[in-house]
Every structure is written in structure tokens, then in C-alpha cells.
PDB file of N, CA, C and O in Angstrom:
ATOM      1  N   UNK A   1     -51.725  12.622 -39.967  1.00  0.00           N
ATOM      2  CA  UNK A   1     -50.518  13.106 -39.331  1.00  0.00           C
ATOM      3  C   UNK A   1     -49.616  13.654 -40.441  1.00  0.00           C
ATOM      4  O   UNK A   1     -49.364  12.966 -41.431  1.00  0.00           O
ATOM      5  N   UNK A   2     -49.067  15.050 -40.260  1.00  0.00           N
ATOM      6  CA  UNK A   2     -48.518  15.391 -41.367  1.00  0.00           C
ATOM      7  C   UNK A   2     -46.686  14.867 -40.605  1.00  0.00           C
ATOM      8  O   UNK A   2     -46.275  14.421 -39.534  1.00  0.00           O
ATOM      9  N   UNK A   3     -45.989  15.342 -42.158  1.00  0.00           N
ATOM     10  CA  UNK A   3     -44.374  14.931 -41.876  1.00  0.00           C
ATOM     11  C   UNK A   3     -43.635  15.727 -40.708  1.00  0.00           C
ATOM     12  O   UNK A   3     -42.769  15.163 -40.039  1.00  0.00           O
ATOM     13  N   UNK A   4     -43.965  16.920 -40.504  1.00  0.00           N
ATOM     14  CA  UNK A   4     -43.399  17.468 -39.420  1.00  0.00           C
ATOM     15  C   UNK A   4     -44.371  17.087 -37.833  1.00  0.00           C
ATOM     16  O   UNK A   4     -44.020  17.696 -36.822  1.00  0.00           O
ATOM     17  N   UNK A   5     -45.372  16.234 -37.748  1.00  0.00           N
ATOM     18  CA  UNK A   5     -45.424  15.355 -36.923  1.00  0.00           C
ATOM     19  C   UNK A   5     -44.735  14.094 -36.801  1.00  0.00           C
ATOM     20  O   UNK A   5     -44.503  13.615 -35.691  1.00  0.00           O
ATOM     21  N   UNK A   6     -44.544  13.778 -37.399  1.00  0.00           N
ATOM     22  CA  UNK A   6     -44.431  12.257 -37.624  1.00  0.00           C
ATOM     23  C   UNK A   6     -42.528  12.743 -37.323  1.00  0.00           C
ATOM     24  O   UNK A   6     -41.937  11.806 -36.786  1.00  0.00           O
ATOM     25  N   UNK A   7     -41.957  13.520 -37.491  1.00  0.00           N
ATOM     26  CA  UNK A   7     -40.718  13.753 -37.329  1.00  0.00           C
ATOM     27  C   UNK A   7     -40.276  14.297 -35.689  1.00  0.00           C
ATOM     28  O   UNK A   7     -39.320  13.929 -35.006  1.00  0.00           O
ATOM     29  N   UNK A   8     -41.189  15.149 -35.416  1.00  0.00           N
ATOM     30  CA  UNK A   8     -41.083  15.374 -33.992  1.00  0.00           C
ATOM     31  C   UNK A   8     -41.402  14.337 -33.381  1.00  0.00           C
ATOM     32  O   UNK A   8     -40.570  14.229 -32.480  1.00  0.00           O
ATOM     33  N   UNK A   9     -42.463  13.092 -33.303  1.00  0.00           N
ATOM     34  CA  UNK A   9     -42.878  12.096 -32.883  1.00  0.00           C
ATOM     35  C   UNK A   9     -41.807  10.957 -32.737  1.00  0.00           C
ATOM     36  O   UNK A   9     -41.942  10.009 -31.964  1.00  0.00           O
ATOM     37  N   UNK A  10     -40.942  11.113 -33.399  1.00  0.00           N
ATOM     38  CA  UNK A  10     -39.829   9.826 -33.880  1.00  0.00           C
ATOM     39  C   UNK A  10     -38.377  10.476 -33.050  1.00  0.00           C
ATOM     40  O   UNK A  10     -37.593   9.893 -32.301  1.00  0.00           O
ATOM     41  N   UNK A  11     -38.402  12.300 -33.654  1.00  0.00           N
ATOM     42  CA  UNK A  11     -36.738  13.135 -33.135  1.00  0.00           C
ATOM     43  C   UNK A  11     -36.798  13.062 -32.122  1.00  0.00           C
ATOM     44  O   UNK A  11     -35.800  12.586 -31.582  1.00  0.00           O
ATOM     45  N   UNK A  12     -38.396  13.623 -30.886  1.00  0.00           N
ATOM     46  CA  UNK A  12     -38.024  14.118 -29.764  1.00  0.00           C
ATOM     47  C   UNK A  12     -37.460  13.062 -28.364  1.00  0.00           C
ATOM     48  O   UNK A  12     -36.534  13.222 -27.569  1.00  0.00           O
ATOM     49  N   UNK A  13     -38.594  11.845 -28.527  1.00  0.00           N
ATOM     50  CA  UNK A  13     -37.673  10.679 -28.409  1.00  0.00           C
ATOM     51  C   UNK A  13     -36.373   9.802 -28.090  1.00  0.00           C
ATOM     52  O   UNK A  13     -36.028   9.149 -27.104  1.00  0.00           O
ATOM     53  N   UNK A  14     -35.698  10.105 -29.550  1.00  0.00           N
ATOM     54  CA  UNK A  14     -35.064   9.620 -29.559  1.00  0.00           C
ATOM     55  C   UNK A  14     -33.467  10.384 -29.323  1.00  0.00           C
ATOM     56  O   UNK A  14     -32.464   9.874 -28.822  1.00  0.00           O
ATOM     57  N   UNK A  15     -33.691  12.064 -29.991  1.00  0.00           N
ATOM     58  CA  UNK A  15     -32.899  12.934 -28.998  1.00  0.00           C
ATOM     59  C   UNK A  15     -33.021  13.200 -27.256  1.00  0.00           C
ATOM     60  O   UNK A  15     -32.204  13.842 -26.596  1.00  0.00           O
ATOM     61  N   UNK A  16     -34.000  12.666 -26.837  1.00  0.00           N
ATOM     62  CA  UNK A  16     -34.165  12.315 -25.149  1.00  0.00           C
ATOM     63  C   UNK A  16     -33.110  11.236 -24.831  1.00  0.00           C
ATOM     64  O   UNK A  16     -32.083  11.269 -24.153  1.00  0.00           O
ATOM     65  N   UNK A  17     -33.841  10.063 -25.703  1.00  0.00           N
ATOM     66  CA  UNK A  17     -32.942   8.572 -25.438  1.00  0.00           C
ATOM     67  C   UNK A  17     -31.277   9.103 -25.628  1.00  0.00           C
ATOM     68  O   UNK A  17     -30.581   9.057 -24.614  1.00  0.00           O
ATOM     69  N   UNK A  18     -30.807   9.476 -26.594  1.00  0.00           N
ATOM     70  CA  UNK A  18     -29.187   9.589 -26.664  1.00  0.00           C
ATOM     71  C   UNK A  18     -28.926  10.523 -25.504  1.00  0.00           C
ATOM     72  O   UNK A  18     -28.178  10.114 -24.617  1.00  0.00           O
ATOM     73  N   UNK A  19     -29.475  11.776 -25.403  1.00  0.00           N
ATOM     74  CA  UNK A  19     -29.163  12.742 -24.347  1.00  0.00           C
ATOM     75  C   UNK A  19     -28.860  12.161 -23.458  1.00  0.00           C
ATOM     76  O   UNK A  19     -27.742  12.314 -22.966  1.00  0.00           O
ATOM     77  N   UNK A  20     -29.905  11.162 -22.878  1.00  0.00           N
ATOM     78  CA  UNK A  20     -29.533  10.215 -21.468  1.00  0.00           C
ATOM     79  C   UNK A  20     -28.557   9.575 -21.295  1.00  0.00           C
ATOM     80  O   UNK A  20     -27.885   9.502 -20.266  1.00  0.00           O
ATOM     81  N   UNK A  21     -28.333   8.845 -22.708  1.00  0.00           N
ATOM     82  CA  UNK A  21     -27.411   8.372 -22.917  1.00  0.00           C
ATOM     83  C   UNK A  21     -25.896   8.655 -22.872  1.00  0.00           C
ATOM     84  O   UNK A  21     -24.975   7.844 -22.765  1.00  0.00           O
ATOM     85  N   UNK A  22     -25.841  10.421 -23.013  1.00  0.00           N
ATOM     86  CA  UNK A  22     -24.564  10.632 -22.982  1.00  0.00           C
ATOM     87  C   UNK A  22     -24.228  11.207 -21.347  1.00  0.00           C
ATOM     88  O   UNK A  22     -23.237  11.351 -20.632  1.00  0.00           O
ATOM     89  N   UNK A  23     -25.069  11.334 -21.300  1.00  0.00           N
ATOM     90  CA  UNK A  23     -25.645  12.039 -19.513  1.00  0.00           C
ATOM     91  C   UNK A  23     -25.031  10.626 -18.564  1.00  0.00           C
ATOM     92  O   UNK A  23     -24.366  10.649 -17.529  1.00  0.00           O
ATOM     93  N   UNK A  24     -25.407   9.745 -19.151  1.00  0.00           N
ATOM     94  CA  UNK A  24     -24.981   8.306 -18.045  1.00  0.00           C
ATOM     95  C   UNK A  24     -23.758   8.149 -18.396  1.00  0.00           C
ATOM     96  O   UNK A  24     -22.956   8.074 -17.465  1.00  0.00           O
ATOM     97  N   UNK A  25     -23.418   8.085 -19.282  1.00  0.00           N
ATOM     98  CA  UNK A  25     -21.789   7.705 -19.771  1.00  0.00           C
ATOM     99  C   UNK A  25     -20.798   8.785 -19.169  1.00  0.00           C
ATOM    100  O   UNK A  25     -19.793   8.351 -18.605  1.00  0.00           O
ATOM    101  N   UNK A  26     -20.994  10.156 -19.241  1.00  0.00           N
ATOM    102  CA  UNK A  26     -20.655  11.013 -18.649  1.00  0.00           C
ATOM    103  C   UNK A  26     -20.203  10.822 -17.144  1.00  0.00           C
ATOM    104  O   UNK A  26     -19.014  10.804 -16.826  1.00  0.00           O
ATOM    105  N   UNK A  27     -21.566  10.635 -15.959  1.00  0.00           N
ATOM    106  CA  UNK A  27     -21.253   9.822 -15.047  1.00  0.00           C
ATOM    107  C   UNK A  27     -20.926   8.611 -14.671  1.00  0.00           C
ATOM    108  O   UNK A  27     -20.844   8.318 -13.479  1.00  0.00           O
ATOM    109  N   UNK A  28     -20.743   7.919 -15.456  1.00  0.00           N
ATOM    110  CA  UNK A  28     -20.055   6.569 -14.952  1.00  0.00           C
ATOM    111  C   UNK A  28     -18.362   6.739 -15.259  1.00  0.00           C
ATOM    112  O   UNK A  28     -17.466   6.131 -14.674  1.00  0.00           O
ATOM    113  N   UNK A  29     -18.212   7.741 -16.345  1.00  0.00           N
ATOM    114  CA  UNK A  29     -16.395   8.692 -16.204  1.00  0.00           C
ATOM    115  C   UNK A  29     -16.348   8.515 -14.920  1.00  0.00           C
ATOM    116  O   UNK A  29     -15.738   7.655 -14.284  1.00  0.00           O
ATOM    117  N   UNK A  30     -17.361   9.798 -14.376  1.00  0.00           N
ATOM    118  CA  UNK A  30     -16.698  10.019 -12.795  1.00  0.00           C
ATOM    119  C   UNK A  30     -16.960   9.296 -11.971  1.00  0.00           C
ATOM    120  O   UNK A  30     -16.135   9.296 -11.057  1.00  0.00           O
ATOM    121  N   UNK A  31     -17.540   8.827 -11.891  1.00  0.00           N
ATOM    122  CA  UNK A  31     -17.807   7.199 -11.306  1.00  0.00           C
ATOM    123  C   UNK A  31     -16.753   6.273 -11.265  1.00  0.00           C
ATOM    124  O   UNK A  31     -16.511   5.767 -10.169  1.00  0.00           O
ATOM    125  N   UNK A  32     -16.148   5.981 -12.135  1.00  0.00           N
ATOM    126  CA  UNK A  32     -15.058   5.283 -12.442  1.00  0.00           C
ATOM    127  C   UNK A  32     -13.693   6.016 -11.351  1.00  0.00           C
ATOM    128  O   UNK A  32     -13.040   5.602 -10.393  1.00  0.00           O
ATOM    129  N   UNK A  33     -13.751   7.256 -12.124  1.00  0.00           N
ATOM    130  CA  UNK A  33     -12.550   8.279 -11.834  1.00  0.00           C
ATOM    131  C   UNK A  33     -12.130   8.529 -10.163  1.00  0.00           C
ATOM    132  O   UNK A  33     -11.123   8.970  -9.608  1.00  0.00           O
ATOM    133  N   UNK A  34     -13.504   7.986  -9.661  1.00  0.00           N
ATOM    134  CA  UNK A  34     -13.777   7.887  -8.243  1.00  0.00           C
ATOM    135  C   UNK A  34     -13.437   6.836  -7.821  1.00  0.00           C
ATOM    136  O   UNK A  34     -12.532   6.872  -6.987  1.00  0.00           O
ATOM    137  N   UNK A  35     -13.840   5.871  -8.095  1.00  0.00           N
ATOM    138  CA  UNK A  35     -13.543   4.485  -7.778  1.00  0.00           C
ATOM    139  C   UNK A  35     -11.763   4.176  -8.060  1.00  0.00           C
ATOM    140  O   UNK A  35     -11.293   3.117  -7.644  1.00  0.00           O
ATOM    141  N   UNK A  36     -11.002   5.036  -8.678  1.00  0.00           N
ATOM    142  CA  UNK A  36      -9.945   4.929  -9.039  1.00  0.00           C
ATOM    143  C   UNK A  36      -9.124   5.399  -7.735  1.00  0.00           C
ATOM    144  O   UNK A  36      -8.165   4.832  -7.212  1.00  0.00           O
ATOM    145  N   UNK A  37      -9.926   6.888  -7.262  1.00  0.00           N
ATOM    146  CA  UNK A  37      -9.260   7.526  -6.596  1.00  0.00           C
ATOM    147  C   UNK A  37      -9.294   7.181  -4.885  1.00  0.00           C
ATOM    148  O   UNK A  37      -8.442   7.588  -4.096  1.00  0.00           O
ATOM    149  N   UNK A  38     -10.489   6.334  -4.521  1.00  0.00           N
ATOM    150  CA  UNK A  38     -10.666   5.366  -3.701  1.00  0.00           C
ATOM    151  C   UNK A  38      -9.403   3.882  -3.433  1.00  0.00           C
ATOM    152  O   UNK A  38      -8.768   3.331  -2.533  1.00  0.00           O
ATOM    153  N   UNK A  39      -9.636   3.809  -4.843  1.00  0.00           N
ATOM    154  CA  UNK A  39      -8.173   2.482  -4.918  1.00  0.00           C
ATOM    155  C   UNK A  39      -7.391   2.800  -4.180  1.00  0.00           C
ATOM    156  O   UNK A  39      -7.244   2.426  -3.016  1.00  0.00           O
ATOM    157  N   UNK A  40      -6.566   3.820  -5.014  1.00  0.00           N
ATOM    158  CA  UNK A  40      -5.424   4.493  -4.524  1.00  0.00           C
ATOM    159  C   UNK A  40      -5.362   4.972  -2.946  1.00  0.00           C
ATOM    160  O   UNK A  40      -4.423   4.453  -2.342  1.00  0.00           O
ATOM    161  N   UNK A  41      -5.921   5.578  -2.413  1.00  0.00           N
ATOM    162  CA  UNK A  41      -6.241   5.537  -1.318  1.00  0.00           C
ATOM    163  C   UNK A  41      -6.088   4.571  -0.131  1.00  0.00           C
ATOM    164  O   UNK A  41      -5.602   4.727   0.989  1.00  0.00           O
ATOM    165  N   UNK A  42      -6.765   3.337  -0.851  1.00  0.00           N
ATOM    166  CA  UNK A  42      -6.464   2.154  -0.064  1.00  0.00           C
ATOM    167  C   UNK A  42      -5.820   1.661   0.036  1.00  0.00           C
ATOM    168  O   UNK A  42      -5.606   1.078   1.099  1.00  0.00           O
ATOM    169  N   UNK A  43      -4.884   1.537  -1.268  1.00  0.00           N
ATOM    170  CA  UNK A  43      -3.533   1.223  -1.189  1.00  0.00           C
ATOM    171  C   UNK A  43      -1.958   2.328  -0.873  1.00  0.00           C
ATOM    172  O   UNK A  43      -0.749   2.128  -0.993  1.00  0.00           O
ATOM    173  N   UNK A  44      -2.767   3.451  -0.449  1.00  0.00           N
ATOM    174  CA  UNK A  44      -1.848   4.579   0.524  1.00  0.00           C
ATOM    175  C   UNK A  44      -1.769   3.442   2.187  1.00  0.00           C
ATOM    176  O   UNK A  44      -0.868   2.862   2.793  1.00  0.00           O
ATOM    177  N   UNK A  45      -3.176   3.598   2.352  1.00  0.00           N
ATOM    178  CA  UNK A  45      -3.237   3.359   3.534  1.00  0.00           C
ATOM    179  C   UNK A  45      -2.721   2.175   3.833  1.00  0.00           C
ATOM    180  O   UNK A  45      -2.463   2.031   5.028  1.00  0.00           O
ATOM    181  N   UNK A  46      -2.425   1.045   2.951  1.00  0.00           N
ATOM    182  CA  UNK A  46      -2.150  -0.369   3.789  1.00  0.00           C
ATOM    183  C   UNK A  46      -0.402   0.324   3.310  1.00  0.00           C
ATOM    184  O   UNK A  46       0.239   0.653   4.308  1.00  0.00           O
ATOM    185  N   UNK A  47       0.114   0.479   2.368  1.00  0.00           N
ATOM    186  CA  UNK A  47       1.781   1.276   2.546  1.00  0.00           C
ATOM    187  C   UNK A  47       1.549   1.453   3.747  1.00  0.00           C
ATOM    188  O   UNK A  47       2.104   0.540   4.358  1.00  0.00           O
ATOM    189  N   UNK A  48       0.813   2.412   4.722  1.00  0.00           N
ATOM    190  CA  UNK A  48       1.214   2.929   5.690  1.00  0.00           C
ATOM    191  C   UNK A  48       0.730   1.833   6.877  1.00  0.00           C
ATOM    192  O   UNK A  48       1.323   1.945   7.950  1.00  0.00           O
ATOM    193  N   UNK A  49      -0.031   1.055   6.802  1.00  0.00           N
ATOM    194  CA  UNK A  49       0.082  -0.052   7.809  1.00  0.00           C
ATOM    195  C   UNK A  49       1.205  -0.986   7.808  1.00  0.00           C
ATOM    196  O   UNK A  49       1.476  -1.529   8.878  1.00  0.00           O
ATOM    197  N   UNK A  50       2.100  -1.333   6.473  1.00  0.00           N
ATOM    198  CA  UNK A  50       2.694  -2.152   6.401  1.00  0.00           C
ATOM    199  C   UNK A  50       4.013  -1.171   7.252  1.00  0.00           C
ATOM    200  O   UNK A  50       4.544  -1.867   8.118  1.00  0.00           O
ATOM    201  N   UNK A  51       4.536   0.078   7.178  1.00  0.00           N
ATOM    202  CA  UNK A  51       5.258   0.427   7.605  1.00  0.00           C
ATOM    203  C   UNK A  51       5.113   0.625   9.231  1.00  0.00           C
ATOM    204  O   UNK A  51       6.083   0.840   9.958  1.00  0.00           O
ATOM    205  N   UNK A  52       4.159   0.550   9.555  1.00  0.00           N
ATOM    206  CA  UNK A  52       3.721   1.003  10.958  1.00  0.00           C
ATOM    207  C   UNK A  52       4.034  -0.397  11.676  1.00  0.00           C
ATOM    208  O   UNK A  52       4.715  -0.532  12.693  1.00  0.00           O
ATOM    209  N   UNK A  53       3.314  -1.553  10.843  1.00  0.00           N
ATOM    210  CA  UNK A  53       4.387  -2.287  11.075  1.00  0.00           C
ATOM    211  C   UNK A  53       5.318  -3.215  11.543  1.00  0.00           C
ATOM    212  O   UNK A  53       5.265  -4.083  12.415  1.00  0.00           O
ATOM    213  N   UNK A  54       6.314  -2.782  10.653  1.00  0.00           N
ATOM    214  CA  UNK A  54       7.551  -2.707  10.433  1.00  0.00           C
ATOM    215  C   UNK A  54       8.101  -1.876  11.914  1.00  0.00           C
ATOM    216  O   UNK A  54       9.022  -2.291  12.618  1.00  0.00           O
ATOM    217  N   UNK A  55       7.413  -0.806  12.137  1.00  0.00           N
ATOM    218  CA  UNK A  55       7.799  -0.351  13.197  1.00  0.00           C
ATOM    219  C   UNK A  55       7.910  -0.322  14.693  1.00  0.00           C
ATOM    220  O   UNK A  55       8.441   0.255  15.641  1.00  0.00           O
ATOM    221  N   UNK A  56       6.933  -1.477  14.274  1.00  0.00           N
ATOM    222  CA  UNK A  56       6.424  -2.062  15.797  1.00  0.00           C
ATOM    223  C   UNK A  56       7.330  -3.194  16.168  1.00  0.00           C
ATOM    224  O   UNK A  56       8.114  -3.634  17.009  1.00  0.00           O
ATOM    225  N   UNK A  57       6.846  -3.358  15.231  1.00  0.00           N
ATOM    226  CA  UNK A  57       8.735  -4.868  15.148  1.00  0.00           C
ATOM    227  C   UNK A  57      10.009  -4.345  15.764  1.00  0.00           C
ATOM    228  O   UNK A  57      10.602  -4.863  16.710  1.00  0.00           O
ATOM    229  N   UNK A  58      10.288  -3.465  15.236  1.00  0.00           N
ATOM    230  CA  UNK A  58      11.622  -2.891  15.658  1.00  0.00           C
ATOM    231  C   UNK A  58      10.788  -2.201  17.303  1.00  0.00           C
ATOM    232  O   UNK A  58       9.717  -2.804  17.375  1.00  0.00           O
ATOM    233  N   UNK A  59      10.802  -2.091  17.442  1.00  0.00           N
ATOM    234  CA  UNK A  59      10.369  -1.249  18.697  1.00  0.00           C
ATOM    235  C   UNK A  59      10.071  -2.725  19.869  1.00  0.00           C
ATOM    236  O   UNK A  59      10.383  -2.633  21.056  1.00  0.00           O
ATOM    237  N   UNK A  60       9.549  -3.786  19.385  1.00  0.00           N
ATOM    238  CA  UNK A  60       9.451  -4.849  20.180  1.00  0.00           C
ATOM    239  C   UNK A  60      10.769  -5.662  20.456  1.00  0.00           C
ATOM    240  O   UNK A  60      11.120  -6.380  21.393  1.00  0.00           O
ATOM    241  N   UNK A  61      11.433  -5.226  19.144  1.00  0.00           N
ATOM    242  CA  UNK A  61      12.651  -6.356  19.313  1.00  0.00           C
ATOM    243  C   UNK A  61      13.844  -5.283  20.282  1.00  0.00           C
ATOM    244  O   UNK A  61      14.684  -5.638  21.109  1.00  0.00           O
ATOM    245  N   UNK A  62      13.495  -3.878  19.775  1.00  0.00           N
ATOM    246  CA  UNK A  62      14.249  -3.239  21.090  1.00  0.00           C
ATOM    247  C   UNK A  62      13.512  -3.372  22.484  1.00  0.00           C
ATOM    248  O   UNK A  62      14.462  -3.418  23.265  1.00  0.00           O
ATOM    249  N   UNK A  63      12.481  -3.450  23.156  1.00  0.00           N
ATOM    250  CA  UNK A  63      12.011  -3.723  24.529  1.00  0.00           C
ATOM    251  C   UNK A  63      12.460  -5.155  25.293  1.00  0.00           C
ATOM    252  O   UNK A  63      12.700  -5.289  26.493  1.00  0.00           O
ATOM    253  N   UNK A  64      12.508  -6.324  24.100  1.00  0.00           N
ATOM    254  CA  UNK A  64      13.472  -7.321  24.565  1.00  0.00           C
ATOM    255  C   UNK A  64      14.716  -7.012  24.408  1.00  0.00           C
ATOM    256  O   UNK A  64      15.552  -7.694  25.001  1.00  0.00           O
ATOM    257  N   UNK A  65      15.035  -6.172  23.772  1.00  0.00           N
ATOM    258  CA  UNK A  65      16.744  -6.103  24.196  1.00  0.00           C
ATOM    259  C   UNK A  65      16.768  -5.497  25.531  1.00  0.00           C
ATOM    260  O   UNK A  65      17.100  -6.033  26.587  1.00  0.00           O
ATOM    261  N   UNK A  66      16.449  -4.546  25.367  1.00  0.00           N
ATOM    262  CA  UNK A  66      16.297  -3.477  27.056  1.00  0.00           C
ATOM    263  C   UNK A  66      15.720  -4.803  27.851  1.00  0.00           C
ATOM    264  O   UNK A  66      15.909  -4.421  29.006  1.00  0.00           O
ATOM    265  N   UNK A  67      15.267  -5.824  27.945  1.00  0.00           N
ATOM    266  CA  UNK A  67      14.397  -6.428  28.795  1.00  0.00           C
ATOM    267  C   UNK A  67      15.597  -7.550  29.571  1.00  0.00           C
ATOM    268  O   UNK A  67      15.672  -7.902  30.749  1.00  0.00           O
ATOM    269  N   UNK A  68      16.873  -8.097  27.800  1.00  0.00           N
ATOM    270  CA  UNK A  68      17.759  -8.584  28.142  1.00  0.00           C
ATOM    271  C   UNK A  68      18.598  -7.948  29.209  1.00  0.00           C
ATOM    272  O   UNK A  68      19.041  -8.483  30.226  1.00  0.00           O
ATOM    273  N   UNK A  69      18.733  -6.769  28.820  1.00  0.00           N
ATOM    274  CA  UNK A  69      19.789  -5.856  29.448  1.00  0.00           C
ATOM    275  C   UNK A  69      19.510  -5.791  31.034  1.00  0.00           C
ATOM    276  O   UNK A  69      20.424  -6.062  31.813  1.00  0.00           O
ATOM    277  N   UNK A  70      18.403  -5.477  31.436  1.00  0.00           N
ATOM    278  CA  UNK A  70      17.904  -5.433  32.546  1.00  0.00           C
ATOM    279  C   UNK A  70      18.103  -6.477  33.180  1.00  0.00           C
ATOM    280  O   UNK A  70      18.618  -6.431  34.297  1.00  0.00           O
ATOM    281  N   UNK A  71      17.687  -7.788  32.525  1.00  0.00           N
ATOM    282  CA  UNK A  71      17.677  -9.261  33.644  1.00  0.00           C
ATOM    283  C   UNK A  71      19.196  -9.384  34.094  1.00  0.00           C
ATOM    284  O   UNK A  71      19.344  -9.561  35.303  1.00  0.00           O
ATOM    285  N   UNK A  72      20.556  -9.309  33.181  1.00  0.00           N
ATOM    286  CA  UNK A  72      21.695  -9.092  33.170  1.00  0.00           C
ATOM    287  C   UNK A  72      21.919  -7.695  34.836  1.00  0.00           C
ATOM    288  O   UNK A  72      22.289  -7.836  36.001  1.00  0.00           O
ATOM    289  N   UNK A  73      21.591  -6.868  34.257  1.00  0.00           N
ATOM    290  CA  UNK A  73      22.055  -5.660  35.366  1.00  0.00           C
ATOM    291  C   UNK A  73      21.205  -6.385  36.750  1.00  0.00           C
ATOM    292  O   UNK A  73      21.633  -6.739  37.849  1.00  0.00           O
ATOM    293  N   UNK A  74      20.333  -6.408  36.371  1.00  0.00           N
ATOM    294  CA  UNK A  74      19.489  -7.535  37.661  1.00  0.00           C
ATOM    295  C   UNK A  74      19.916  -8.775  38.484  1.00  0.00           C
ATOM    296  O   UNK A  74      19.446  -9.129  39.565  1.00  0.00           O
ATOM    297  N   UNK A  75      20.919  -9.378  37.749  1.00  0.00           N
ATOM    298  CA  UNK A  75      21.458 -10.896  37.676  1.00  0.00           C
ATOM    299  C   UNK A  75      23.387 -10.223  38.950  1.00  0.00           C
ATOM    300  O   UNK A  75      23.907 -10.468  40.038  1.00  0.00           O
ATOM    301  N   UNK A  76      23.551  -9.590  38.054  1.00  0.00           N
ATOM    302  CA  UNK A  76      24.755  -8.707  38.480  1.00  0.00           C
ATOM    303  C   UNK A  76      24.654  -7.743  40.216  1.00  0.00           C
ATOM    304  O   UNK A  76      25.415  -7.477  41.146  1.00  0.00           O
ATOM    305  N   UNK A  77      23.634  -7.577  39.945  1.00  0.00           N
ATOM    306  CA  UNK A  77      23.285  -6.565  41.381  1.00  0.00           C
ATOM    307  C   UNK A  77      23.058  -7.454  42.471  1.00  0.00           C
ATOM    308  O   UNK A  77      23.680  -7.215  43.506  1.00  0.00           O
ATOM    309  N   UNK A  78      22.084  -8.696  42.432  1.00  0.00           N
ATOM    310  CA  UNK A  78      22.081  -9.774  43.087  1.00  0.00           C
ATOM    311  C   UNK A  78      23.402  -9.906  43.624  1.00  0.00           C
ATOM    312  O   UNK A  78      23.692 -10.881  44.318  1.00  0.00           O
TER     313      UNK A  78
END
């Protein structure tokens, strides 16, 4: 085996192995970058459950008021 075997035998290898290597690291960036942008997301969405709610609350505690109001106008008409 001469030296420019024995060098391709050992380079081609091992320039494969790093290539891959930077090839995976590469995607696990966006991988990550994804998983980031997923987070965020999820924590949009419960903000917007927590406000929704919030809104239901108020909207219930006004139907018992109207509900008060009514038994009153009801109580009165009697």
C-alpha cells in the first residue's frame, strides 16, 4: 500500500465522519430553534386561555347579577 493510499484510506473516512458530524449539529440548531418556537407558542396560547378566562368570570358574575335583578323585578310585579 503506497502513502497516498494509506492517506485516502484514513482522510476519506474520517472527512465523512466530521461532515456528518457538522450536518447533525447543524440540525439539532434547528431542532432546538423549533422546539423554542413551539414553547412560545404554548405559552401564547395558555396567556390566552387564562384571559378567556378571566372572561368568563366576569360574564358569569354579570348573569347572576341580571339573574338578581330579575328575581327582584319578579318579587315586585307579584
Amino acid at each position: 500500500m503506497t502513502n497516498t493510499q494509506l492517506y485516502f484510506a484514513i482522510g476519506i473516512p474520517s472527512f465523512t465522519i466530521l461532515t456528518s458530524l457538522i450536518v447533525s449539529v447543524i440540525q439539532w440548531w434547528g431542532l432546538r430553534d423549533t422546539i423554542k418556537d413551539v414553547k412560545e407558542s404554548i405559552r401564547e396560547i395558555r396567556e390566552d386561555i387564562r384571559e378567556i378566562r378571566s372572561d368568563i368570570k366576569i360574564i358569569v358574575s354579570k348573569i347572576a347579577e341580571l339573574d338578581t335583578r330579575l328575581t327582584v323585578i319578579e318579587e315586585r310585579v307579584k
